[in-house]
VEXDREN-2710 file (C-alpha; in Angstrom, 1 decimal):
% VEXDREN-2710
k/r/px/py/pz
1/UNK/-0.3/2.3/18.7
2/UNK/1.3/2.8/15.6
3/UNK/4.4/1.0/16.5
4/UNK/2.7/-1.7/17.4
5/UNK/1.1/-2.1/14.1
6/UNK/4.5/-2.1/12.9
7/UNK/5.5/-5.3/14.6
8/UNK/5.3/-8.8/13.1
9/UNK/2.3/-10.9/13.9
10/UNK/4.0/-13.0/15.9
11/UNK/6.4/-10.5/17.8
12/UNK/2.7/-9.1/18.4
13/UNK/1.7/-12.3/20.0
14/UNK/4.7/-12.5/22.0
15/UNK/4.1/-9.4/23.5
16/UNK/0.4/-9.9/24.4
17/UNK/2.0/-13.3/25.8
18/UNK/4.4/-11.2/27.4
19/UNK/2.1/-8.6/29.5
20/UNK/-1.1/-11.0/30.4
21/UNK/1.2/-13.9/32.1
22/UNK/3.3/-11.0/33.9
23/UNK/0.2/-9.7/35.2
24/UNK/-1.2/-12.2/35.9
25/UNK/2.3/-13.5/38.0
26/UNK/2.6/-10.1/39.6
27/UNK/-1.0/-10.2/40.8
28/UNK/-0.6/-14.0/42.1
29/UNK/3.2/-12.8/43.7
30/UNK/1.4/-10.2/45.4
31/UNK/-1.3/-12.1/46.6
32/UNK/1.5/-14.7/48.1
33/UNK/3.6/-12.1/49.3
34/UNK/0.1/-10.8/51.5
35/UNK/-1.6/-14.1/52.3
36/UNK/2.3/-15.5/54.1
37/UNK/2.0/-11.7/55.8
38/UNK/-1.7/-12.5/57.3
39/UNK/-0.3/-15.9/58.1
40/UNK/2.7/-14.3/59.9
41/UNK/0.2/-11.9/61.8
42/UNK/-2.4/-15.0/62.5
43/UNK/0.5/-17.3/64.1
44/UNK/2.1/-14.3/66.0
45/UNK/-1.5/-13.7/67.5
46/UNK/-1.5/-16.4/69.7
47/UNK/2.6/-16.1/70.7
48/UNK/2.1/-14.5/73.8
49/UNK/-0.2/-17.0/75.3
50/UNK/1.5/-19.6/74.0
51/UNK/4.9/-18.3/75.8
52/UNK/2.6/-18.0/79.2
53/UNK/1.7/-21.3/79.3
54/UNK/4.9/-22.7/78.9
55/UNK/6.1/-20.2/81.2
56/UNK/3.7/-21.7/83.5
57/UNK/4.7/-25.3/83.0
58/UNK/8.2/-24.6/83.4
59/UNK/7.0/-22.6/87.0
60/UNK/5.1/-26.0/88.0
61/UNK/8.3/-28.0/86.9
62/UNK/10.5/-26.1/89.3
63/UNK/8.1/-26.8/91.9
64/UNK/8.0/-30.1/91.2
65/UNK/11.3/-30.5/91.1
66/UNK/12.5/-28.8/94.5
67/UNK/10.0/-30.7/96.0
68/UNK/11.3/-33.7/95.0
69/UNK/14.8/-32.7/96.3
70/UNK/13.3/-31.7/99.2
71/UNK/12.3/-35.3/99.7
72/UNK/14.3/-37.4/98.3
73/UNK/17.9/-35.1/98.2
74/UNK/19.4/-36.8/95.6
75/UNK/22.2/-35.4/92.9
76/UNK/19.7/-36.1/89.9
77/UNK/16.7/-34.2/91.7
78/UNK/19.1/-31.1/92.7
79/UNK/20.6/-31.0/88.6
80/UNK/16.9/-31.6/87.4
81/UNK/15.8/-28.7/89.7
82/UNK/18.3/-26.4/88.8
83/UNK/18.1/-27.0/84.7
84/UNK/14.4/-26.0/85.0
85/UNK/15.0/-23.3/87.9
86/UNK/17.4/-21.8/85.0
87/UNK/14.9/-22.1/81.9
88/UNK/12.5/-20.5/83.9
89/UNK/14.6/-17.3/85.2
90/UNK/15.3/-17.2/80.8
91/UNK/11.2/-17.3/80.3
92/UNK/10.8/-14.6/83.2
93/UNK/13.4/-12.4/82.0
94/UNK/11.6/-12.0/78.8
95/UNK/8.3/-10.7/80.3
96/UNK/7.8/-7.1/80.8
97/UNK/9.7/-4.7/83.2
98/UNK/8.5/-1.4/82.7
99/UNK/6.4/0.0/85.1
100/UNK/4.0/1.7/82.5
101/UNK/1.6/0.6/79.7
102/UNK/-1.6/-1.4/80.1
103/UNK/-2.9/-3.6/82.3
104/UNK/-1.9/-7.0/80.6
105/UNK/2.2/-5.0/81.0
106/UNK/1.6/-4.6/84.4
107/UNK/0.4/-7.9/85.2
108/UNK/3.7/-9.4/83.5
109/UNK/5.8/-6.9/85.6
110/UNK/3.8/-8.2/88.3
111/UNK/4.8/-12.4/87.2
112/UNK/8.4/-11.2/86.9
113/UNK/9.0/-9.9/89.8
114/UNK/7.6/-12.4/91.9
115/UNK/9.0/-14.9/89.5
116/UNK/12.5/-13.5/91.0
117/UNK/11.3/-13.7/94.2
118/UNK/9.9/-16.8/94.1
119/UNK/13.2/-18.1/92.2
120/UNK/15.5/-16.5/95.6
121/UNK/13.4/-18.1/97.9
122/UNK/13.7/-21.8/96.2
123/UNK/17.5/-21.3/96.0
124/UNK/17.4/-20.7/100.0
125/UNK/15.0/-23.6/100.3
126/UNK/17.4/-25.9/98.7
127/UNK/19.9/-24.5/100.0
128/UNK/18.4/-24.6/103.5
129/UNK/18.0/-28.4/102.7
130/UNK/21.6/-29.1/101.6
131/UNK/22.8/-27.2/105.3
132/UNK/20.4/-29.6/107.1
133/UNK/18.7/-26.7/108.9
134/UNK/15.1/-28.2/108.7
135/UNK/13.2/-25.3/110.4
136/UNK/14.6/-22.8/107.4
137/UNK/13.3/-25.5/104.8
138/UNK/10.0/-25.7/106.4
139/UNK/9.8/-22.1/106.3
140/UNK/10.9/-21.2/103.4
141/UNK/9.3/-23.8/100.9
142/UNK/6.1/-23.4/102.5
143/UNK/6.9/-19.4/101.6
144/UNK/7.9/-20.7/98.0
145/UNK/4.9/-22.9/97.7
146/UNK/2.3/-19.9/98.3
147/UNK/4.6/-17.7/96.2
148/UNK/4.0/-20.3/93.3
149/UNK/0.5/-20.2/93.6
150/UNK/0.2/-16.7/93.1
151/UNK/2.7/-16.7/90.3
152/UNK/0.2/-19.1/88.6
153/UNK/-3.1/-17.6/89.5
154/UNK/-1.6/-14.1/88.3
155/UNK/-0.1/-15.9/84.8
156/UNK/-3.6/-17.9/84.7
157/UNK/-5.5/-14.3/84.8
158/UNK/-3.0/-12.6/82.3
159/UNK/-3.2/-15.9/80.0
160/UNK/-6.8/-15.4/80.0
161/UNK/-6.7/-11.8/79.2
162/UNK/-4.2/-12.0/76.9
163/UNK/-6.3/-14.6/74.9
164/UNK/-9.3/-12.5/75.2
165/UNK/-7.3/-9.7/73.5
166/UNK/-5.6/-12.3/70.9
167/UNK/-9.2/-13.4/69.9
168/UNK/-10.2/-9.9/68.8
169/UNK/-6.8/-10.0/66.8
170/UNK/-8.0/-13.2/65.3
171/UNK/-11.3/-12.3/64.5
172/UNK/-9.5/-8.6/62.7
173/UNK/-7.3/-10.9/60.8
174/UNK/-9.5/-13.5/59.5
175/UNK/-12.0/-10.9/58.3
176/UNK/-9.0/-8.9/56.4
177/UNK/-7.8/-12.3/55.3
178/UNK/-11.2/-13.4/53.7
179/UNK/-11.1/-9.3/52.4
180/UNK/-8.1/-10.0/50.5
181/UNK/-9.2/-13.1/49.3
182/UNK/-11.8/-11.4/47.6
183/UNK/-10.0/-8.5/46.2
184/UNK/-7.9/-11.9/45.0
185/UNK/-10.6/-13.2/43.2
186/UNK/-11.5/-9.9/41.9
187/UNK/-8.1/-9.0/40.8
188/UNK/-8.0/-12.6/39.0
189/UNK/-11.4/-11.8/37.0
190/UNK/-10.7/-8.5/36.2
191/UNK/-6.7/-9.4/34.5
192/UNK/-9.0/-12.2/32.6
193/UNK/-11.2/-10.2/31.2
194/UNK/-8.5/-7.8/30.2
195/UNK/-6.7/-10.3/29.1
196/UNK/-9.5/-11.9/26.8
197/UNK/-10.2/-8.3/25.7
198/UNK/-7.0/-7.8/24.3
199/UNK/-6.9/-10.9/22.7
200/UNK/-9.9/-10.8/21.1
201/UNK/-8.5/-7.0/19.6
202/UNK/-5.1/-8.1/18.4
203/UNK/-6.8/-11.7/16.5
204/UNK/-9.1/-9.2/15.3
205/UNK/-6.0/-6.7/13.9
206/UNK/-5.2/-10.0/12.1
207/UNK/-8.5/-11.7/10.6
208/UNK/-10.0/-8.5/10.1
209/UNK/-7.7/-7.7/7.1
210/UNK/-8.1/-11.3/6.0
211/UNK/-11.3/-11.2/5.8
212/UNK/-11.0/-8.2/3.8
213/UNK/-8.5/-9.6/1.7
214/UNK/-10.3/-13.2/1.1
215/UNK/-13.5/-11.0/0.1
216/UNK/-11.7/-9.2/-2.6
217/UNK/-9.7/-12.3/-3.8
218/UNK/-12.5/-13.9/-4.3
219/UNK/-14.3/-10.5/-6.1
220/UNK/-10.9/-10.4/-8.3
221/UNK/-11.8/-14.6/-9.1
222/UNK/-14.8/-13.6/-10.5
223/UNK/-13.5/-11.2/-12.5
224/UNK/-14.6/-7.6/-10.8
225/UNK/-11.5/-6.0/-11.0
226/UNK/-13.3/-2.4/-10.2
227/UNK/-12.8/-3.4/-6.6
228/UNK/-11.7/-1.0/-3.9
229/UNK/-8.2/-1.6/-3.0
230/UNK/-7.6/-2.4/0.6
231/UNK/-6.9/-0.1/3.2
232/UNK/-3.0/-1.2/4.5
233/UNK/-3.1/-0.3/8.2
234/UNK/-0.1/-2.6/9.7
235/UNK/3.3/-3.5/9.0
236/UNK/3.0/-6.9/9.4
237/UNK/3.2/-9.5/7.2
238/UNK/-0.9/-9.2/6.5
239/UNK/0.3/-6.0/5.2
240/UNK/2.6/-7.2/3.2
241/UNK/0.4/-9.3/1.6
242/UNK/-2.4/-7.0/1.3
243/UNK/-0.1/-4.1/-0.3
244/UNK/1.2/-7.0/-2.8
245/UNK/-2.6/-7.8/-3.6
246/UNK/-3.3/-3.8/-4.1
247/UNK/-0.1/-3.4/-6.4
248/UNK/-1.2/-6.9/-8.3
249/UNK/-4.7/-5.4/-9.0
250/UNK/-3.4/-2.3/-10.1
251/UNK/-0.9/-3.9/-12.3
252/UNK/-3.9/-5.9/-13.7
253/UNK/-5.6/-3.2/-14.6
254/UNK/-3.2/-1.5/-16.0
255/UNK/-2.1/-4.3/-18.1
256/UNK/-5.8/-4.6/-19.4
257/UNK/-5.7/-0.7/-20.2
258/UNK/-2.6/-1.1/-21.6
259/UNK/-4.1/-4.1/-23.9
260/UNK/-7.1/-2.3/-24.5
261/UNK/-5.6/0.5/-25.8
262/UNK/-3.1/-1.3/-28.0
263/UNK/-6.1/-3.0/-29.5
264/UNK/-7.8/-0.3/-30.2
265/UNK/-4.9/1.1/-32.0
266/UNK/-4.0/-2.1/-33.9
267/UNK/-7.8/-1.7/-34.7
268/UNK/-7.6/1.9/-35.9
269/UNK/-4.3/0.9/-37.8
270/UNK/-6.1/-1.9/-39.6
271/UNK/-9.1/0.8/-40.4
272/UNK/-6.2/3.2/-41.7
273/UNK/-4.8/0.3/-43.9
274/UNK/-8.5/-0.7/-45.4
275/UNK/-9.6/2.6/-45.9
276/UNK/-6.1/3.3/-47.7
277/UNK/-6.8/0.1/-49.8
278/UNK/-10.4/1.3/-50.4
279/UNK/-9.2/4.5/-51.6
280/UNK/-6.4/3.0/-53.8
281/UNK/-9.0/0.7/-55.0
282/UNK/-11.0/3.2/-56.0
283/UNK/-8.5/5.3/-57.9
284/UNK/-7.9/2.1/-59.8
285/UNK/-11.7/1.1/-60.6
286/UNK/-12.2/4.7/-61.4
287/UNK/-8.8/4.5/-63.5
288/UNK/-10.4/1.6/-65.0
289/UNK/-13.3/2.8/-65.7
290/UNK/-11.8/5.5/-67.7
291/UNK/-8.8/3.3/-69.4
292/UNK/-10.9/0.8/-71.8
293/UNK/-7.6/-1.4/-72.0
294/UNK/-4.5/0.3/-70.8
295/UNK/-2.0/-2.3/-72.9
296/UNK/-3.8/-1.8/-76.0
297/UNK/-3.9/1.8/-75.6
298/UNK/0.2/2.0/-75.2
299/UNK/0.5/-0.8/-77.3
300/UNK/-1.8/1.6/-80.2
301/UNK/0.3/4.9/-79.2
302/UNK/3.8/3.2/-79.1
303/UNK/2.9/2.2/-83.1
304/UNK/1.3/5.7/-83.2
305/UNK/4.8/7.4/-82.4
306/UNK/6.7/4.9/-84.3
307/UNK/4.9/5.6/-87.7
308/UNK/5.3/9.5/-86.9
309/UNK/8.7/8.8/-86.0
310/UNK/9.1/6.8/-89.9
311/UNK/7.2/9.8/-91.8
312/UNK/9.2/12.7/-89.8
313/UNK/7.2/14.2/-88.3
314/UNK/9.1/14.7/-84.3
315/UNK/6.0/16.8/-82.7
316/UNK/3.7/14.4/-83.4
317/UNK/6.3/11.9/-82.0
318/UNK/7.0/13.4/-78.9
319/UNK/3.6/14.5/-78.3
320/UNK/2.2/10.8/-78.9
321/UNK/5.4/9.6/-76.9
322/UNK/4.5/12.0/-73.4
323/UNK/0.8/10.6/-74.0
324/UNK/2.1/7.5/-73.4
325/UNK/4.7/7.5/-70.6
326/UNK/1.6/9.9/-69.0
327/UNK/-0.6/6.4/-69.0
328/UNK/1.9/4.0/-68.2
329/UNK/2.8/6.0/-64.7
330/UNK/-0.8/6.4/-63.8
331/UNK/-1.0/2.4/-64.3
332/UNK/2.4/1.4/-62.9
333/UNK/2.6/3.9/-59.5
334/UNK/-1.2/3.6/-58.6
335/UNK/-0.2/1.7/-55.7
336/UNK/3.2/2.5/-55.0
337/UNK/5.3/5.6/-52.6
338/UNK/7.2/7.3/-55.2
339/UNK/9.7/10.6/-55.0
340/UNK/8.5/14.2/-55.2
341/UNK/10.9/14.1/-58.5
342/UNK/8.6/11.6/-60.1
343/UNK/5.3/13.2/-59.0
344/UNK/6.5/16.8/-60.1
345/UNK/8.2/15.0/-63.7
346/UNK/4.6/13.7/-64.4
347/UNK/3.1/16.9/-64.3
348/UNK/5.3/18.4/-66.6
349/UNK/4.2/15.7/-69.3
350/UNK/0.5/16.6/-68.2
351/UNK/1.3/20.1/-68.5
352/UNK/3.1/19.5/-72.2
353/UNK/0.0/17.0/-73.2
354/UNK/-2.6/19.8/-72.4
355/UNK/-0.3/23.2/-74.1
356/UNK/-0.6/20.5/-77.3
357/UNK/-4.0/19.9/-77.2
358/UNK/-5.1/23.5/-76.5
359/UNK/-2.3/25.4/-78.8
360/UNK/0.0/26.6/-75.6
361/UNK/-2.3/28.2/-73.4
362/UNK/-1.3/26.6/-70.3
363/UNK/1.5/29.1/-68.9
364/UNK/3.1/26.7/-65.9
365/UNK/6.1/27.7/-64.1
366/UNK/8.1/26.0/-61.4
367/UNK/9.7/27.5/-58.4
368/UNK/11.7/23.8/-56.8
369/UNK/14.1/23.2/-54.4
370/UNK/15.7/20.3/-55.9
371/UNK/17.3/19.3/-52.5
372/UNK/13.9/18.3/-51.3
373/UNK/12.6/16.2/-54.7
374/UNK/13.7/12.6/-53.0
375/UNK/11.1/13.0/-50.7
376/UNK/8.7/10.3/-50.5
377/UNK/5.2/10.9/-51.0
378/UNK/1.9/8.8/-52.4
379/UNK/1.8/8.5/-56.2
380/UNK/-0.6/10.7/-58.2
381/UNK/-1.2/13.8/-55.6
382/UNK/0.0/16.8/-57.6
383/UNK/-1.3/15.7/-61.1
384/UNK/-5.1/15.8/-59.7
385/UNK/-4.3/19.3/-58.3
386/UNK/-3.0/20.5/-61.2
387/UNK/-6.1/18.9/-63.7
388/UNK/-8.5/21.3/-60.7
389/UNK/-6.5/24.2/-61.1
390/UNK/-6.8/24.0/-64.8
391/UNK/-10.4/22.5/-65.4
392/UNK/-11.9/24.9/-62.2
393/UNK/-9.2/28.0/-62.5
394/UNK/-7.7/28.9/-65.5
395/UNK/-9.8/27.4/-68.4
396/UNK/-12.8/29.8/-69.9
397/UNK/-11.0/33.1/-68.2
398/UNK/-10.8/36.3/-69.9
399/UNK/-6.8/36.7/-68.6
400/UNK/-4.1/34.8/-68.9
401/UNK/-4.1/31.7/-66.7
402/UNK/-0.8/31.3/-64.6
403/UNK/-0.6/27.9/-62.6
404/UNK/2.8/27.7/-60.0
405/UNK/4.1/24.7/-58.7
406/UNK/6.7/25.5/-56.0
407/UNK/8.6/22.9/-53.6
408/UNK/10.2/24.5/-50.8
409/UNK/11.0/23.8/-46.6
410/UNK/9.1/25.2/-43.7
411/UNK/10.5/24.5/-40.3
412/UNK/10.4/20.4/-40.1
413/UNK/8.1/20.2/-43.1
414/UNK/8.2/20.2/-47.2
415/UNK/5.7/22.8/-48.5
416/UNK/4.2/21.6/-52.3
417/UNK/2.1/24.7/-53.0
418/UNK/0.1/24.6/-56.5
419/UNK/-1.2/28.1/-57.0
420/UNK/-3.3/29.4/-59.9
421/UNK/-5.0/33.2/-60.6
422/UNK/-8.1/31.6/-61.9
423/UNK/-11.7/32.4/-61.1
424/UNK/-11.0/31.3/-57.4
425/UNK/-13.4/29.5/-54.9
426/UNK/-15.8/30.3/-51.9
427/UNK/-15.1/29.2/-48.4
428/UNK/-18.0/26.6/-48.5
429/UNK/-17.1/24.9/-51.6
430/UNK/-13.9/24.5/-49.4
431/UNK/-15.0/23.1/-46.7
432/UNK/-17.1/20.1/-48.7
433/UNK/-13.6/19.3/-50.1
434/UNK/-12.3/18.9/-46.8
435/UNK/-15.0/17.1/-45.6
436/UNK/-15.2/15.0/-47.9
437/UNK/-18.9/16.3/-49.3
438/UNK/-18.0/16.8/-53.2
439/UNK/-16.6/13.3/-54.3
440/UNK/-18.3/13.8/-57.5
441/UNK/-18.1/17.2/-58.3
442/UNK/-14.1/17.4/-58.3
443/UNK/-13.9/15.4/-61.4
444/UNK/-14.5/16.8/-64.9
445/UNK/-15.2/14.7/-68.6
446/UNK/-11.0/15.4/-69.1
447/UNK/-10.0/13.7/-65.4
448/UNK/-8.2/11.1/-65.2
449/UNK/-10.6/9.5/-62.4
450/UNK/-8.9/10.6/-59.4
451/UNK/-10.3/13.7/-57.6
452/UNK/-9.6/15.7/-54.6
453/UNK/-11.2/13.3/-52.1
454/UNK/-9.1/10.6/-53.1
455/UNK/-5.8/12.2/-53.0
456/UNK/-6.9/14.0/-49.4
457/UNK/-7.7/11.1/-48.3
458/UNK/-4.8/9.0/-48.9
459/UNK/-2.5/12.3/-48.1
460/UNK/-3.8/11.7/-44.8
461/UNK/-3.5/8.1/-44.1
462/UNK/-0.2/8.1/-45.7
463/UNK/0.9/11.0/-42.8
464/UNK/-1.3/9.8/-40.3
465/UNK/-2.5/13.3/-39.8
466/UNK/-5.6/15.5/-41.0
467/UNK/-3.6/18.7/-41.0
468/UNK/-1.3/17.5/-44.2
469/UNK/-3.2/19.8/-46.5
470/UNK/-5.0/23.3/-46.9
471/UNK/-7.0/25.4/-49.4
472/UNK/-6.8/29.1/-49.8
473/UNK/-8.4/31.5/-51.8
474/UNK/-9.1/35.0/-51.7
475/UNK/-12.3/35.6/-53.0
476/UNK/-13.6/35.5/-56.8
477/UNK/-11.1/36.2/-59.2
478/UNK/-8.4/36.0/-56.8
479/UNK/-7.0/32.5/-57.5
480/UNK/-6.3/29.1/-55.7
481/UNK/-3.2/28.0/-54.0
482/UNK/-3.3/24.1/-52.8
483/UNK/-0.7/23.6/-49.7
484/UNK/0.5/20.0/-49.2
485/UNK/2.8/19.7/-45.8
486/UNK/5.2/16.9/-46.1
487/UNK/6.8/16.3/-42.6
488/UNK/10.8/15.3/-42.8
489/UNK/11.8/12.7/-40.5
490/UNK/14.8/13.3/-38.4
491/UNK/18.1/12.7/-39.8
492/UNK/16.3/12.9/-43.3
493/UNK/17.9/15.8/-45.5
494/UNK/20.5/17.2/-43.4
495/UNK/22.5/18.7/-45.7
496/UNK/19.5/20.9/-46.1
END
């Protein structure tokens, strides 16, 4: 069965055409063959009786014709006599001559022996006749003439038994012959209804799938695409077609998912870029906010230094000087990537502004790998560390305050680690920084307006990942250390 559902549609119908008209041939070419049979058996039936009676007009003809010999002795009458006298011995001959078997056998062994007599005792009659001995002819035909009637009374008797016999033959006959008219009939009926059967099964292997298919077309039209695909059975071409409709649905869907997720992450991308504008934004109002008027402040400092510069006096210069360049890069880089050089040079001038204003007391040493400063990273991350470690660590301690700023490589990554041995902080204080729960309380009256939550945040949009920065501390008095995990692309900083 599995074969068949192989097949093509129309090798299918072939077939079907195939095995319903060759039974229904075989079954009529039987039928023939048995009906010309019957008809054989009904024609030989009435053979034998047949072959008596002409076997009994020949006898009569013979009779007929010695007689007429006998009276008129002419050449025609002797050649007419002997032509049937010779087609008679031929009928006789062909009768029975056993001396067993039934009665009707006996009776024709009977008619052909005294058929041979009868056939002697004309010759010598005629032969009498031609020898002119009238007293034999007189004898002898009158011999032959009561020989002939008992010749016909016995083939009379026999025909009539014979016939008899035949009749019950008939009768046999004709009953099987309306029998196997029937079984005919019934043969007829039965191949039909097969025959419809197993049409009505193979159009239904081929509309059934249709129907299937035209259902969940017109499901897919309406735009249900949750459908269930359909089940391939066959081979054929509805197969074909109905495994190109499964693989087009599943295509479609996948497409859609495909879509769907791309605009969910062109969505989430367009998130990233807002909230990383917001955030930006914000360190600017915030810088803002804090900077009265950013020109006329560098404008006022650059004629500061000058004037120390023209009385002399270089520390005032220089510290006037760092002041300013310290402004200008918070103003300039706000929005721009910059190099882990740049970010680590600014907190060096932060670090010199803040020894000036509090007499030297910042102690900050540096621990750099300078093969990893070209990095790029956000601009003003590790200046807002730094102002925490020194506003929240170091400041109002009764031991010297230490702050470390190392740059080194871990596996695929650039480790900036800003680590103090100030007062320390708790494990809830840092989780709110992480989670974003202490936007206000990371900026002191010195900041510069842009806290921990702003640089964590934009750390992280700038990565793409949450894990781009971690806060340790021992406990009270044990210090801070700030972790920020710069992943290097590949092929950036080989020579590393």
């Amino acid at each position: 069965m599995k074969k068949f559902h192989k097949l093509s549609i129309r090798t299918r119908m072939m077939l079907v055409f195939i095995i319903t008209t060759s039974t229904i041939l075989f079954i009529n070419l039987f039928m023939y063959v048995n009906v010309n049979h019957m008809m054989n058996r009904l024609d030989e039936v009435y053979v034998s009786n047949i072959s008596l009676n002409e076997l009994a007009d020949t006898l009569t003809r013979v009779q007929a014709s010695m007689t007429d010999y006998l009276n008129t002795r002419t050449s025609d009458a002797m050649e007419n006599y002997y032509r049937n006298e010779q087609d008679y011995s031929k009928l006789a001959a062909r009768l029975n001559d056993q001396v067993y078997g039934n009665e009707l056998m006996i009776m024709e062994k009977n008619i052909r022996s005294m058929s041979e007599a009868y056939l002697e005792l004309t010759g010598q009659t005629i032969d009498a006749k031609r020898g002119g001995n009238v007293e034999k002819v007189k004898a002898r035909y009158e011999k032959a003439t009561e020989m002939y009637g008992y010749i016909s009374t016995y083939i009379y008797s026999l025909n009539n038994e014979q016939f008899r016999a035949n009749s019950s033959s008939y009768q046999a006959l004709s009953t099987s012959m309306h029998y196997l008219e029937g079984v005919n009939v019934v043969a007829l009926v039965l191949v039909g209804v097969c025959n419809l059967i197993l049409i009505i099964l193979l159009t239904g292997t081929i509309t059934s799938p249709l129907q299937k298919l035209a259902g969940t077309a017109d499901q897919v039209a309406k735009g249900n695409l949750d459908v269930e695909l359909l089940p391939v059975t066959t081979a054929d071409e509805v197969g074909v077609v109905s495994t190109a409709f499964n693989a087009m649905i599943v295509s479609i869907r996948e497409y859609i998912k495909r879509l769907r997720q791309s605009m969910e992450t062109e969505n989430a991308m367009k998130e990233k870029e807002l909230m990383m504008e917001t955030h930006l934004k914000d360190a600017q109002i915030k810088y803002l906010q804090a900077q009265i008027n950013p020109h006329f402040l560098f404008n006022t400092l650059n004629a500061g230094a000058q004037l120390a510069m023209m009385e002399g006096a270089d520390r005032t210069y220089r510290y006037v000087q760092k002041v300013a360049d310290f402004f200008r890069y918070n103003v300039k880089k706000n929005n721009d990537t910059v190099t882990l050089r740049e970010e680590i040079s600014l907190v060096d001038t932060y670090i010199y502004i803040l020894n000036v204003r509090f007499s030297g007391d910042i102690h900050f040493r540096k621990e750099v790998d300078e093969s990893l400063l070209d990095v790029q990273v956000p601009s003003m991350i590790l200046q807002p560390i730094v102002e925490n470690s020194v506003n929240y660590g170091i400041r109002n301690i009764d031991w010297e305050g230490e702050i470390l700023l190392s740059v080194y490589r871990v596996h695929d990554a650039v480790c900036i680690s800003v680590k103090d041995n100030g007062i320390g902080i708790s494990r809830e204080t840092i989780d709110k920084i992480m989670n974003s729960q202490l936007r206000a309380a990371d900026l002191s009256r010195d900041s510069n307006g842009i806290g921990l939550d702003n640089v964590i945040g934009r750390l992280r949009l700038f990565l793409n990942d949450t894990d781009v920065i971690s806060i340790l501390s021992e406990g009270e008095n044990r210090g801070t250390e700030v972790l920020i995990y710069i992943p290097v692309r590949e092929g950036e900083y080989e020579d590393v």
